[in-house]
C-alpha positions in Angstrom: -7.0 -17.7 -15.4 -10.5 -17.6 -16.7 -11.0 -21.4 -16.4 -9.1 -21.5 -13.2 -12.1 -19.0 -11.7 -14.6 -20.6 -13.6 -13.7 -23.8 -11.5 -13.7 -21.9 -8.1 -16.6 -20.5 -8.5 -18.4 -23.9 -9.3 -17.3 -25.1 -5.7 -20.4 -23.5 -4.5 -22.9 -26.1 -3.7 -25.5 -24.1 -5.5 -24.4 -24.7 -8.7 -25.2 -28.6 -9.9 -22.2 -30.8 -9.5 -21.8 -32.4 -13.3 -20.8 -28.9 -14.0 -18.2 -28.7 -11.3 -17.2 -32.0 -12.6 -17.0 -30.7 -16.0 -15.0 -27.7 -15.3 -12.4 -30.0 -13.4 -12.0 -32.2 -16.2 -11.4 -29.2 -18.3 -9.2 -27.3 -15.6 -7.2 -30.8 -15.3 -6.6 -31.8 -19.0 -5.7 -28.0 -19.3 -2.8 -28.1 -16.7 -1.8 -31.7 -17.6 -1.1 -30.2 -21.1 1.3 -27.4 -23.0 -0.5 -24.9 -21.4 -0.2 -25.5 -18.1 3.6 -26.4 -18.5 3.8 -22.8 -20.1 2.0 -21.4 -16.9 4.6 -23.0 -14.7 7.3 -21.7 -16.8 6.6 -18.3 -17.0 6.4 -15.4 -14.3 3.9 -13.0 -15.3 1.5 -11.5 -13.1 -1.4 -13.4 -15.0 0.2 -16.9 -14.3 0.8 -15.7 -10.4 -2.9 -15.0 -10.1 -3.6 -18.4 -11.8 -1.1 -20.0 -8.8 -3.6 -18.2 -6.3 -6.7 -18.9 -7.7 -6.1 -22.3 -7.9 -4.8 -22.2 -4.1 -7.5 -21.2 -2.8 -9.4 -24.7 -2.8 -8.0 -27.7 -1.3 -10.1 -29.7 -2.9 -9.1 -28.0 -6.6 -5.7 -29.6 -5.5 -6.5 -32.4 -4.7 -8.6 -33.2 -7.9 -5.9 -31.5 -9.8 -3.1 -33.9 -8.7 -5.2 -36.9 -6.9 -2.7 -36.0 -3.9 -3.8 -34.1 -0.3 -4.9 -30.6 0.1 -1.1 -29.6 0.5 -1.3 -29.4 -3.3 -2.3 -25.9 -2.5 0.0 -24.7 -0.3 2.6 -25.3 -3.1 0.4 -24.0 -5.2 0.9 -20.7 -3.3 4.9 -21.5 -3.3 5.0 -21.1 -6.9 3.1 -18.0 -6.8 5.2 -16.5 -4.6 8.6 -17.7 -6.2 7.1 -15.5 -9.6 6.2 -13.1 -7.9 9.4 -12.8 -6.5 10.9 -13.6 -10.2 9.4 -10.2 -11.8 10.2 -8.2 -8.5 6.5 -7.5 -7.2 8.2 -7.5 -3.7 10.1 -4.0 -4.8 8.5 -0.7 -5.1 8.7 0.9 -8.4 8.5 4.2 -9.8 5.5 5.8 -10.2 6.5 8.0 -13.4 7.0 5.7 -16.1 4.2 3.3 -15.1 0.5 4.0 -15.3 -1.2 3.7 -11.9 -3.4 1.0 -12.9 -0.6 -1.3 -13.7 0.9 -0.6 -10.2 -2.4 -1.3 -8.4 -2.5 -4.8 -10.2 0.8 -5.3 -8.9 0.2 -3.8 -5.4 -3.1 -6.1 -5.0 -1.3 -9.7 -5.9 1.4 -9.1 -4.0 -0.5 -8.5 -1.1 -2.9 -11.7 -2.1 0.5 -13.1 -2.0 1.2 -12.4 1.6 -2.3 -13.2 2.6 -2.5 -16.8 1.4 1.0 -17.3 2.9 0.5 -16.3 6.2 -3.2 -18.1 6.1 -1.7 -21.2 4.6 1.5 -21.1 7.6 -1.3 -21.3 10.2 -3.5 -23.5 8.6 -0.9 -26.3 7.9 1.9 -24.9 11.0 4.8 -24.1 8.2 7.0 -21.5 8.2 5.7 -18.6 5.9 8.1 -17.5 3.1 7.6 -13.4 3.1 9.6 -12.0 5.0 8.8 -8.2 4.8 11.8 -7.2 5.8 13.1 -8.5 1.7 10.4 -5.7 0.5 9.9 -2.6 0.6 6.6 -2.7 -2.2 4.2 -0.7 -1.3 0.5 -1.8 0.2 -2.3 -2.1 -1.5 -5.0 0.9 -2.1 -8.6 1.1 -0.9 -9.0 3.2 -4.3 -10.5 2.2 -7.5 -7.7 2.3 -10.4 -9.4 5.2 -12.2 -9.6 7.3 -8.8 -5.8 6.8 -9.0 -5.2 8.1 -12.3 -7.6 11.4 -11.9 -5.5 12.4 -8.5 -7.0 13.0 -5.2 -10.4 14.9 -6.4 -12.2 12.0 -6.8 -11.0 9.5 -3.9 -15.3 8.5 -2.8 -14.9 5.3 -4.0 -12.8 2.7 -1.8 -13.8 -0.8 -3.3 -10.8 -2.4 -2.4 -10.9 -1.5 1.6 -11.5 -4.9 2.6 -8.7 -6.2 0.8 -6.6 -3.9 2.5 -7.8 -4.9 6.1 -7.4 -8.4 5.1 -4.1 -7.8 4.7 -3.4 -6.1 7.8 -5.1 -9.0 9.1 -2.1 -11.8 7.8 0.6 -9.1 8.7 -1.0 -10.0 12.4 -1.2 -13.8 12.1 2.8 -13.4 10.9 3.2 -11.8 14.2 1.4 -14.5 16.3 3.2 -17.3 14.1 6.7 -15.5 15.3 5.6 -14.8 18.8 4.2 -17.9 20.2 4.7 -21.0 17.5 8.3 -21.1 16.6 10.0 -24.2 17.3 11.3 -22.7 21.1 7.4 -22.4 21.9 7.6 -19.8 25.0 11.1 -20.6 25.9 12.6 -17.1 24.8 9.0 -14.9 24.7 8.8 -11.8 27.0 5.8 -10.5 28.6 6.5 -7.2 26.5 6.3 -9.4 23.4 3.0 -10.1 24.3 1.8 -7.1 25.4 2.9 -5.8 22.4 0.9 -8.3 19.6 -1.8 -7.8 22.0 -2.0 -4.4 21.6 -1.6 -4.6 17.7 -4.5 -7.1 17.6 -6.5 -4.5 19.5 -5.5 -1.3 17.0 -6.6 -3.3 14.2 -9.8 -3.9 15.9 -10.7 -0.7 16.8 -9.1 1.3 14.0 -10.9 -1.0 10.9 -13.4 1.4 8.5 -16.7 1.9 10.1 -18.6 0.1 6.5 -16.6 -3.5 8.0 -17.3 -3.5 11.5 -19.6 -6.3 13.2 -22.5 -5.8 14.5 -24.1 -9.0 15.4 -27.4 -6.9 16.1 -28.1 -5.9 12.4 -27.5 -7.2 9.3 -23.6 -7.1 8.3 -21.7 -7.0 4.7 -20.1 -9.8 3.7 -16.6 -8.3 3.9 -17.4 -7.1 7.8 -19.0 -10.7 8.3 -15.7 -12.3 7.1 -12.9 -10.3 8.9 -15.1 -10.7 11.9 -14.6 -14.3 11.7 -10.7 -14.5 10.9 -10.0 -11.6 13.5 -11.8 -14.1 16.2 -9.7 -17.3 15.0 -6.1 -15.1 15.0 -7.0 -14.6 18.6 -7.8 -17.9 19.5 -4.9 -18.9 17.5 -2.8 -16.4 19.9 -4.2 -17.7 23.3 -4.8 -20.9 22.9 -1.1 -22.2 23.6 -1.7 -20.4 27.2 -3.6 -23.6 27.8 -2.5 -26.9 28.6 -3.8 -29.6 26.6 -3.9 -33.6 27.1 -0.9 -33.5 24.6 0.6 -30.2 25.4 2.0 -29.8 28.7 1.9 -26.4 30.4 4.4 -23.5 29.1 7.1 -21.6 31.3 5.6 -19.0 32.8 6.1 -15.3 31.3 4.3 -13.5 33.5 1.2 -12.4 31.4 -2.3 -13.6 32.1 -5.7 -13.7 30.3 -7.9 -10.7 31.8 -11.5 -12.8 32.3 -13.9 -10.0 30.5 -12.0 -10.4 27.5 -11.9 -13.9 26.8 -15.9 -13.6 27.6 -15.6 -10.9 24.7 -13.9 -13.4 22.3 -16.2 -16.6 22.9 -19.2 -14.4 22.4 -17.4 -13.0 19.1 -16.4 -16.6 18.4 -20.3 -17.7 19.0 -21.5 -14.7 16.6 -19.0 -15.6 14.0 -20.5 -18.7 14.1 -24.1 -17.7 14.0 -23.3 -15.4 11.0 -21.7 -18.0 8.8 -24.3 -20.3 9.1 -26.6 -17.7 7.7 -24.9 -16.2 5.1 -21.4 -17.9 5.0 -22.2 -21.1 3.4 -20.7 -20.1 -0.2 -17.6 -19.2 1.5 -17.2 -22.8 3.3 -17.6 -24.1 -0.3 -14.7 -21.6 -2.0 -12.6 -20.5 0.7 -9.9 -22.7 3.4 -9.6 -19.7 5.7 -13.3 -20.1 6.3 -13.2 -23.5 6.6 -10.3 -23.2 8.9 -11.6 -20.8 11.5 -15.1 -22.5 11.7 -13.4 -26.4 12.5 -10.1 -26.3 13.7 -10.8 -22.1 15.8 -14.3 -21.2 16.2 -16.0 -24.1 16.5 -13.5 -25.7 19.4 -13.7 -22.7 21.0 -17.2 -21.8 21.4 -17.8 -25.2 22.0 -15.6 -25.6 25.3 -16.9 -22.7 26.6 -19.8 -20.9 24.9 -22.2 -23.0 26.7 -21.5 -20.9 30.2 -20.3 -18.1 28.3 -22.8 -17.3 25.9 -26.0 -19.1 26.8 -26.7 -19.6 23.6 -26.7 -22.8 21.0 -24.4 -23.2 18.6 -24.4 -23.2 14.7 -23.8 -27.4 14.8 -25.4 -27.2 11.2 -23.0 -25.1 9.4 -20.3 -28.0 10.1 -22.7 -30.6 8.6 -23.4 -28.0 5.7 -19.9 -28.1 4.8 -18.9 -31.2 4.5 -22.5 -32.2 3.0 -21.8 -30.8 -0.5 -18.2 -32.6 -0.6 -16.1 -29.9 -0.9 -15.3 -26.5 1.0 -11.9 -25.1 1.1 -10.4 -21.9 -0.5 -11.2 -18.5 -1.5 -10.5 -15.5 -2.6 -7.9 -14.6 0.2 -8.0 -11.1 -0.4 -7.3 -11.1 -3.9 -8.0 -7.5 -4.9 -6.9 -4.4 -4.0 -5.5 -1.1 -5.3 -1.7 1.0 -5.3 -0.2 2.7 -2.9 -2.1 5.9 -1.8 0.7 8.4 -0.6 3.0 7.8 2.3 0.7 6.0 4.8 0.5 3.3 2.2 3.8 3.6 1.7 4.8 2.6 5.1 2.5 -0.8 5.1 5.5 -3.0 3.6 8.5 -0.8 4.7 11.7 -2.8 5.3 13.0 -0.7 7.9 9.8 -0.7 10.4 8.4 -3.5 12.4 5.7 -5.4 11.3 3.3 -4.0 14.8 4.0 -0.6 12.8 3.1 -2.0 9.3 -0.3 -2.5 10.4 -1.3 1.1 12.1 0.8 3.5 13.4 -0.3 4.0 16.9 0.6 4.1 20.6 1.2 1.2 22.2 -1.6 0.5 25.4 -0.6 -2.4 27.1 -3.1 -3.9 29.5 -4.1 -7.7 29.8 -6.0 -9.7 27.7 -9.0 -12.4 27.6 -7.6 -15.8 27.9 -8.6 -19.1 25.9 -8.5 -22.5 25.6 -10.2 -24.9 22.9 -10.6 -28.8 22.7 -7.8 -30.4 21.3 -7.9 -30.7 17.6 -6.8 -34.0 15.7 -7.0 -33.1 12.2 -8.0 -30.8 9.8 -10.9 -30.7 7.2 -10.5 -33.5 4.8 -7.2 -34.7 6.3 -4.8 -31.7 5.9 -2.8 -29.8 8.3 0.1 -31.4 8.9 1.5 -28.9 12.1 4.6 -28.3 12.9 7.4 -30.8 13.3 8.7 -29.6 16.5 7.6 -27.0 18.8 3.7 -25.3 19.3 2.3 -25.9 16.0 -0.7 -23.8 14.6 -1.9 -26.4 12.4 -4.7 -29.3 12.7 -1.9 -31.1 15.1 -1.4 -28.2 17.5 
């Protein structure tokens, strides 16, 4: 695992590029040897964060293997399949087990889920959790050693943004069921809708104070990056309200864009944009879901209609900055968090709830919504996304 985040880490374009040529080597002669066949044959929670790790990069794929960036999303497969394998997808007793051991547990799974639903939009496949097979618990905000001296010392939340990024592929789950299965918006109510609307909103509005956006003063990295993806899962929601050259128009459902909020989401999209070309270059370099939102979401978007929305100019350069070091795909989606924290964490996975519920428990306001539209996209970054084979698809082809 050390090597494997050794290698990620050297997709930044900071670091000189005979040493992430090095480090491949190494990573490639490792997982062409006995070692890496005993990785793939054994299901440990070591070997599924080695799976994730190495997911998180398309390009770590590609090298690996010489094939496309898909390399990662079975990557992720095997992950998950071990996962599965040593039951991380089950809730276990608290008595026997020390907290820190469940926290581990509690945090991969939920990178697990994460990189499944990010990879199911990126490349429009069908994402393997389901969460009604689970009933593990989510992750904490709490450090492990906060969780082993009970609720006295509970000041310390390092893993909060792990948790929100979670809630955040909980939601792009939710979009993927709504509006890209195979029927597009054959079967789809307004009330469906309404409803992933709303849940879009509560997550909006209920995230921590520390990882909230504001494009005024300088932001965190963590409030920077779940600004960005929570911009592209909209997008990724509207955008099959709009007729494209290859898309002709859906059946009508009844449920239109409200014209404030799209404003709202190009001029989020547009910050996004402005923020990851000042501080989110290392992230193009290690992460996909950065890579994705900015080509194949943001980007389009802001684009189209950010020059009446907006006023402003966009970021062009952060496009060029990507693909000018050679590399830019994966990260580390969300790949660190803590146990569950009592019955409101308890509820985040429950088998017996819908996922809207999993995310926040609150009261459903329904009320319309911004609408959107983007360019039509060809293909993703380096050739991947391979969209869906029938149907709206998510992916580079949608």
């Amino acid at each position: 695992m050390g090597l494997a985040l050794m290698t990620l880490t050297s997709m930044n374009r900071k670091n000189p590029r005979f040493l992430r040529s090095a480090l491949l080597s190494a990573l490639r002669q490792r997982m062409g040897g006995p070692e890496g066949l005993a990785l793939s044959r054994t299901s440990s929670v070591s070997s599924i964060q080695t799976f994730l790790l190495l997911s998180l990069s398309p390009d770590i794929g590609s090298d690996l293997t010489n094939s496309s960036g898909s390399q990662s999303w079975l990557f992720v497969g095997q992950a998950i399949r071990m996962a599965f394998d040593i039951g991380l997808h089950r809730a276990m007793s608290a008595r026997s087990v020390p907290a820190s051991r469940l926290n581990r547990r509690s945090r991969v799974w939920a990178a697990c889920i994460v990189l499944d639903r990010w990879y199911a939009l990126y490349h429009g496949q069908p994402y393997t959790i389901s969460l009604e097979d689970c009933d593990a618990p989510g992750p904490s905000p709490f450090d492990d050693d906060d969780e082993e001296g009970g609720w006295q010392n509970r000041s310390k939340r390092p893993y909060t943004a792990h948790v929100e990024m979670t809630k955040l592929a909980i939601l792009i789950g939710r979009v993927l069921k709504t509006v890209y299965l195979p029927s597009g918006l054959k079967y789809v109510r307004r009330e469906d809708l309404l409803q992933v609307e709303a849940e879009i909103d509560s997550w909006s509005n209920s995230r921590p104070i520390s990882l909230r956006f504001d494009p005024d003063h300088r932001n965190s990295l963590e409030a920077g990056v779940l600004h960005a993806l929570h911009a592209c899962i909209e997008i990724s929601f509207y955008r099959v309200f709009f007729p494209s050259k290859s898309k002709p128009p859906g059946p009508d459902v009844g449920f239109r864009l409200d014209r404030d909020r799209w404003h709202s989401l190009v001029q989020r999209s547009a910050s996004a944009l402005t923020w990851l070309n000042d501080r989110g270059e290392q992230l193009l370099d290690i992460w996909f879901g950065t890579v994705y939102a900015v080509i194949l979401r943001l980007l389009p978007w802001s684009k189209r209609f950010g020059a009446t929305s907006t006023g402003q100019g966009l970021p062009l350069a952060l496009v060029g900055g990507a693909s000018a070091s050679g590399h830019g795909g994966g990260a580390r989606g969300g790949a660190g968090a803590g146990r569950e924290g009592g019955k409101e964490q308890a509820k985040f996975f429950s088998p017996t709830t819908r996922e809207s519920a999993l995310i926040e428990p609150h009261d459903v306001q329904k009320g319309g919504r911004r609408g959107d539209g983007e360019e039509e996209e060809k293909e993703g970054p380096r050739g991947e996304g391979q969209g869906q084979r029938s149907g709206l698809s998510p992916g580079c082809n949608g």
